[in-house]
N, C-alpha and C positions, 0 to 999 in steps of 0.2 A: 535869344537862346544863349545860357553861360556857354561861355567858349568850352570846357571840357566836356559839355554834351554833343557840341559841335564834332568837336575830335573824336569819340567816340562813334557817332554816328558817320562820319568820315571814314573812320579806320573798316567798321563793317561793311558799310558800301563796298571800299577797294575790297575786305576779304571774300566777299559775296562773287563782285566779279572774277577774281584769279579761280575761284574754286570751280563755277561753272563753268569755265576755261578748259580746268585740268578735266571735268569730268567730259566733258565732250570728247577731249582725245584718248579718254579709258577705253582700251580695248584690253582683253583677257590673253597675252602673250605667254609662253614658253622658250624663247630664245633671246637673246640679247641681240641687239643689231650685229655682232662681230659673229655669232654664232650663226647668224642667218648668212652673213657675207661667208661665212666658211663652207654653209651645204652649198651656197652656190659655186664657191674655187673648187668643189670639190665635183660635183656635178660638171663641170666641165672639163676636170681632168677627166672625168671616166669616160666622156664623150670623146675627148681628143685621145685617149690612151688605147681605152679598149671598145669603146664605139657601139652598134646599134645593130642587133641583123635588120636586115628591111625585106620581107619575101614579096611585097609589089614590085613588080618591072619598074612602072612607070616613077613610085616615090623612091627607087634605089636610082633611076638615072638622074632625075633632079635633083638629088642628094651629087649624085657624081657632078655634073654640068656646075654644079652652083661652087665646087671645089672642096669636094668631102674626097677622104681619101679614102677609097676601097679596095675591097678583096672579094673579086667578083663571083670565085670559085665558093665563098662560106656566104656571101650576099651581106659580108659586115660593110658599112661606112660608118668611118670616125670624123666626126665634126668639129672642124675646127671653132676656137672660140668668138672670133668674127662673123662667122654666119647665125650663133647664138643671137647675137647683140641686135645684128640687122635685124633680123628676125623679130624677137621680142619688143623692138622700137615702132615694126610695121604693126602689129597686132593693136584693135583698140583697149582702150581700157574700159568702153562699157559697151553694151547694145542693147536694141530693144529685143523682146521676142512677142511677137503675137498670138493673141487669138484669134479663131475662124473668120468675125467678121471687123479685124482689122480695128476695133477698138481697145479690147481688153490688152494691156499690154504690159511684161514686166522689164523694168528698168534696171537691167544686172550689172552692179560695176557698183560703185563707191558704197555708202555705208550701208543697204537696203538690204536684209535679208525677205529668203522666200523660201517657203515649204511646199515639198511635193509629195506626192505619194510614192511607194516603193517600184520598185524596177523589177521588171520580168519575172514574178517568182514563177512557181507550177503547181502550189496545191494552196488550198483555202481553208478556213473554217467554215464549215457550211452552219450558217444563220441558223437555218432551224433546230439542228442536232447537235451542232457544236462540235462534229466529227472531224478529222480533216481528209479533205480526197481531194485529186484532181482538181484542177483548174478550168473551167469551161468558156469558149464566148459571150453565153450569157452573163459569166460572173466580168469578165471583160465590163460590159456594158454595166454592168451594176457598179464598179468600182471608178468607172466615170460621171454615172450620175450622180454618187455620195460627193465624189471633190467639186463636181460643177453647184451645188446646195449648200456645203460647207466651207462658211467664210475664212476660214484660214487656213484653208489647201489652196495655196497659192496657183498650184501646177500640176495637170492631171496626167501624171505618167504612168507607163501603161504596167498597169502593177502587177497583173499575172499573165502568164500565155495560154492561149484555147488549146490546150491538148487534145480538145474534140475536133479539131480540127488538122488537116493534114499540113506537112510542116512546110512544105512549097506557097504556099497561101494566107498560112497564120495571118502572119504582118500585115496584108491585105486590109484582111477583114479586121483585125485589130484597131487599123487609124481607121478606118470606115466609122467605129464604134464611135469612136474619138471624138470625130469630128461632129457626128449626128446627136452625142451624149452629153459634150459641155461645149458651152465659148470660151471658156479655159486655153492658158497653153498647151499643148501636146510632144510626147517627144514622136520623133520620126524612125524609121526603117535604115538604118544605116551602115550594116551588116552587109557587105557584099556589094558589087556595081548593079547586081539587078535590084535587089531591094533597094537600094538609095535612089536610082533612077524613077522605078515605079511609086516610089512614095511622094517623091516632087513630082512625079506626075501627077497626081492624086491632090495634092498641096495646091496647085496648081489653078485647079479647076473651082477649088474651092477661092482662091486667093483672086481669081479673075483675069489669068493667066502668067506667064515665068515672070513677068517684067513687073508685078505686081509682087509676087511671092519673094523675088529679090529686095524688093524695095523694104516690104512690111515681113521678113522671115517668118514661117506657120511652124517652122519645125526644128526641134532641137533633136541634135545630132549625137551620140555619143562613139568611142572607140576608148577601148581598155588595153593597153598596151602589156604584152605578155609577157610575165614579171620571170626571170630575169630581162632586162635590154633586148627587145625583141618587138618586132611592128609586124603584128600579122597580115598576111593576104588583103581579108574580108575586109580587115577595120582600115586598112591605109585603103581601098578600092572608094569606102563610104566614106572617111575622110576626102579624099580629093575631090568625091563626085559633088560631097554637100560645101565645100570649098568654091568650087567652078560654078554652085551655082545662088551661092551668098548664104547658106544658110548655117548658123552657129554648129559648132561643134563643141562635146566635153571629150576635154583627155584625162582618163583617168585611170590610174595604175591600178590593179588592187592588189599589189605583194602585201605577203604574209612573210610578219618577222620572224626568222628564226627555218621556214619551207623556202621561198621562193623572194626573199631577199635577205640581209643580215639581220639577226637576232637583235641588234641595238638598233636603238631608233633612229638613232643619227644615222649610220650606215642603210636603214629603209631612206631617210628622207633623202639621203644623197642618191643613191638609186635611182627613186622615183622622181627625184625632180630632174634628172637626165633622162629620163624614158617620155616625161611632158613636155620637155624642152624638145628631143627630137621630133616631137607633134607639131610644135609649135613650128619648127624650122621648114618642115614638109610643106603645111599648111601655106605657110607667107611665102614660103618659093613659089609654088603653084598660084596663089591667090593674095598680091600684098593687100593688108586691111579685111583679110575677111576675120572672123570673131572667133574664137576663141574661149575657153573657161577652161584657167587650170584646177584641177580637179583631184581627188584623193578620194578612195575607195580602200585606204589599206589598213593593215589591221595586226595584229599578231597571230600567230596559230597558237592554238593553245596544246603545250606538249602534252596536256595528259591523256586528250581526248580523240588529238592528232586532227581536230577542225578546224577552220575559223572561227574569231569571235571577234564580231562585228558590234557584240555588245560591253565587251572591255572597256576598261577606262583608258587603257592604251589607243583607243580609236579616237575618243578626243583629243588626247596628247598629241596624236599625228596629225589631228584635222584644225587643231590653234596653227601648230607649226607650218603646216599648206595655206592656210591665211595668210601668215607672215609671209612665207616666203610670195605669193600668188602678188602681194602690194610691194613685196620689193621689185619683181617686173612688172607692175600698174597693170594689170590681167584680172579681168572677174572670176571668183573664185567656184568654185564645185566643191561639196563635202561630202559626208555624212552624218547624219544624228536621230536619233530616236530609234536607235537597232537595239537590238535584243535577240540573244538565245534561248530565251522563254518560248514553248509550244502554245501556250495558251495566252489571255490578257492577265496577266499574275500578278505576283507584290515582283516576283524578280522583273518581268517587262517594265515594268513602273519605274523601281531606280535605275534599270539600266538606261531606258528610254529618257527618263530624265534627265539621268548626267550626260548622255554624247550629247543631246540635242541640244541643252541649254551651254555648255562649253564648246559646242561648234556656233553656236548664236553670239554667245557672246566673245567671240575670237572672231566674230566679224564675215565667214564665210558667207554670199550674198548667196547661197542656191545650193540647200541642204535637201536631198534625195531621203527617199526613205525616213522621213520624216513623220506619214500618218500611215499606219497601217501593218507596217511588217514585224515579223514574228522571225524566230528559227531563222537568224542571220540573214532576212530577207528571199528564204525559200517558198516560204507561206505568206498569205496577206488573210488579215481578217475586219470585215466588216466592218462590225463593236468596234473594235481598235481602232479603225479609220476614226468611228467618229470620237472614241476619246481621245486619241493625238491631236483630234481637234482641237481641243478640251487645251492638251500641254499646249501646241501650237500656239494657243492666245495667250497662255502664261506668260512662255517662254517671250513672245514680243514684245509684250509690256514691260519687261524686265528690262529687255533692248532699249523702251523707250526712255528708261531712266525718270528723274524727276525735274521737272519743270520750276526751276526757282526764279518767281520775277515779285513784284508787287502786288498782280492781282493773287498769286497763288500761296504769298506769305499772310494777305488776308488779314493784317493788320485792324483794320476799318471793322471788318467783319467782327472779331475777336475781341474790338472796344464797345463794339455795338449791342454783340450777344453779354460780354460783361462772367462776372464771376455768375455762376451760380443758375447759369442761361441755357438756349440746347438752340441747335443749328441744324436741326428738322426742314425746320420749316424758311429757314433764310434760303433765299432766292442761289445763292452761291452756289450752295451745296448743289443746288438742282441745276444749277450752269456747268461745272465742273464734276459732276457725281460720273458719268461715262468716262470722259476721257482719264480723271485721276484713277481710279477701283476698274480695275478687270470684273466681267459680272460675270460668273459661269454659267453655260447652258444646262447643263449636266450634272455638275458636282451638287454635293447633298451638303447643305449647310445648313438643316432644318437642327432643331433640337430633339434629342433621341425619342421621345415620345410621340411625336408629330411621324420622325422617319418610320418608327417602328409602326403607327397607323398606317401610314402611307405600303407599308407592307416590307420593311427593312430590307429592301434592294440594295443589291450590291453595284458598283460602279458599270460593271460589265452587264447584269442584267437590264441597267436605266440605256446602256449604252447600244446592247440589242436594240430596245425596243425601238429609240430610236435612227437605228437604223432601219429598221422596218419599217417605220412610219416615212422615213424620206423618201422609201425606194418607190411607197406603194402612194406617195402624194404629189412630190416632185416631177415635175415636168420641165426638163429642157429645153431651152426655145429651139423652136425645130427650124432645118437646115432651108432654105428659098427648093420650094417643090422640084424647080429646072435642074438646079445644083445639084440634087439628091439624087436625080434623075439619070443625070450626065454621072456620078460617081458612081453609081448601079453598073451602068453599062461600061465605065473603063475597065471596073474593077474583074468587071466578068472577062473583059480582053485579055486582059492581065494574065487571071487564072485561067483563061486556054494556053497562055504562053510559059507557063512556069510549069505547071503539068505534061505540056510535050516535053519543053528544054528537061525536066529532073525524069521524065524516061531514055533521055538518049544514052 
């Protein structure tokens, strides 16, 4: 070989390796390392200055005992910067969360992203009319069977509440759905000491009892900390209880810049990452090592409208920047993406959905909420939507996966083999590599206009109806062990005689 071919073939070698290098450590940033080290100086002055109200007894006195300074007559404790640090050192930086039967399981922490469905709305598209109304238990059950069938809803959250049902019980029957509906993850009941308690009890039983459900967690926890600096009642009672008894929790803020934290976004981020940090501090008092996801829910208000908008590009702005900071304390992150102020599945759902979710994907957040499904800032879920965020869902991952540059994939052999003037149909490569390289869509229409127009010139949302029709009315859930189903029947009924006396006294 002439030496100057040598060199040459040398020098792209070394350029090949550095570049795959850099590409691996791309993630899609908004702050500079000094500017992240600054929300954090700054979040812990507002900790130590002007502090936290806490209205739980129990997480204002382990805030006191642990040497927070308080003011017991307003229920503020200011936390010093030292109990930050312990804190955030005990916490892991990843965990598993399971499903029902203790296999399916996601791995939240370093680079792995995962989509769920949307959180607690109250009204829905209804499938057949395309109306929107109320929310029902049966649509419960239906929006667990779509994510338990569709491969890239990672995590079946409970997307809307049964307003048919009385509000003492909801949650109940809710995870009941849950459990019976997918082997998916599920989020839990976390809202208060009895709903946290009755929902691991329910976990429980499924899990094979507490010393199982500790081991393998069934249940993801959330608390939304009340924007300004403030730990309500409900959400510190469910943090602690699902703390005590190992099961993950999100902390997630969801101030509005400009209502309910500062109009600049440095000023939300500072805020909010003291309002997750004193989650984080409660949590590792009460429980060192139990899990943790910091989390971000916030968003700007928009003045003209005086609502939230969860479908801004200001949402992914804040949700890079809770990436960054979430890996500057080694903490698995919580986001959002794929929100929208659109009522319906529209062209605005489309790029709004597009942009938070693919810049919360690609900023690295490992457990993006609302992801397939939601509409109207996450008030409404609809069907269709679910399964075409499916649809983004697999984009958006691929894109995460980036490209694969090695030998077999530069395909050199191949490209000498096929020669000028050749086609790579029918070469064996193409058909080893054809899945993993090319995203193949379920859904999308990539026919040529005369083929679609036979086909009957469907719109995305109609192909996306139909089916969802077709999953609801084919799909079958592997069903719960008889005994299981059995034994969750009758707790759940114990349950609701005891929530129905306790919410009459």
């Amino acid at each position: 070989m002439p030496i100057q071919r040598f060199k040459i073939l040398l020098g792209l070698v070394l350029q090949r390796k550095v570049r795959k290098v850099e590409l691996k450590g791309l993630q899609l940033r908004v702050l500079t390392s000094d500017e992240v080290y600054e929300i954090h100086l700054a979040a812990l002055e507002i900790l130590d200055r002007v502090g936290v109200k806490v209205l739980e007894p129990k997480a204002f006195s382990v805030l006191k005992e642990a040497g927070a300074n308080v003011n017991q007559d307003k229920r503020i404790a200011r936390i010093p910067n030292y109990l930050v640090s312990e804190a955030v050192k005990k916490a892991p930086s990843s965990f598993a969360l399971y499903g029902r039967d203790g296999k399916y399981k996601l791995r939240l922490g370093g680079k792995r992203t995962y989509f769920a469905l949307p959180g607690t709305g109250v009204n829905v598209l209804d499938l057949e009319t395309g109306k929107c109304r109320s929310s029902t238990l049966a649509d419960v059950k239906k929006f667990y069977r779509l994510a338990d069938a569709l491969p890239n809803v990672h995590h079946a959250s409970l997307a809307v509440e049964p307003t048919d049902i009385s509000n003492p019980v909801a949650s109940l029957y809710s995870i009941l759905e849950g459990f019976r509906n997918t082997t998916k993850t599920i989020d839990g009941d976390s809202y208060g000491e009895t709903g946290a308690l009755d929902t691991i009890q329910i976990a429980s039983i499924v899990a094979g009892g507490i010393d199982e459900l500790r081991k393998k967690p069934r249940l993801l926890g959330y608390v939304n900390p009340v924007s300004p600096l403030q730990q309500s009642k409900e959400m510190m009672e469910g943090l602690l209880t699902y703390a005590k008894y190992g099961q993950p929790v999100i902390i997630a803020p969801e101030a509005q810049a400009g209502a309910t934290a500062p109009v600049t976004l440095a000023g939300l981020l500072a805020q909010q990452n003291a309002e997750i940090l004193s989650g984080v501090v409660i949590t590792q008092l009460l429980n060192p090592g139990s899990p943790v996801l910091y989390g971000a829910v916030s968003t700007i208000m928009d003045m003209k409208e005086g609502n939230v908008a969860l479908g801004s590009v200001e949402t992914g702005l804040i949700n890079v920047a809770a990436a960054q900071l979430a890996r500057f304390y080694n903490l698995p992150s919580r986001g959002t993406g794929g929100t929208t102020e659109a009522k319906v599945p529209d062209l605005q759902a489309g790029y709004e959905k597009a942009i938070t979710l693919m810049v919360a994907s690609l900023a690295g957040i490992n457990f993006i909420y609302d992801a397939a499904g939601s509409l109207e800032s996450t008030l409404t879920a609809s069907f269709e939507q679910v399964v075409a965020d499916n649809e983004l869902c697999g984009m958006v991952e691929r894109v995460g996966q980036g490209i694969d540059v090695c030998d077999e994939t530069l395909a050199i052999d191949i490209i000498e083999a096929v020669g000028p003037s050749g086609q790579y149909l029918t070469q064996k490569h193409t058909i080893e590599h054809l899945r993993k390289e090319h995203y193949l869509p379920s859904i999308l229409s990539r026919q040529n206009r005369l083929k679609w127009e036979k086909a009957g010139s469907k719109t995305l949302r109609d192909v996306a109806r139909e089916e969802a029709k077709r999953i609801l009315k084919e799909h079958e859930p592997e069903p719960l062990e008889p005994e299981v189903d059995k034994e969750l029947e009758k707790t759940i009924r114990k349950l609701e005689k005891k929530r129905i006396r306790f919410s009459k006294v």
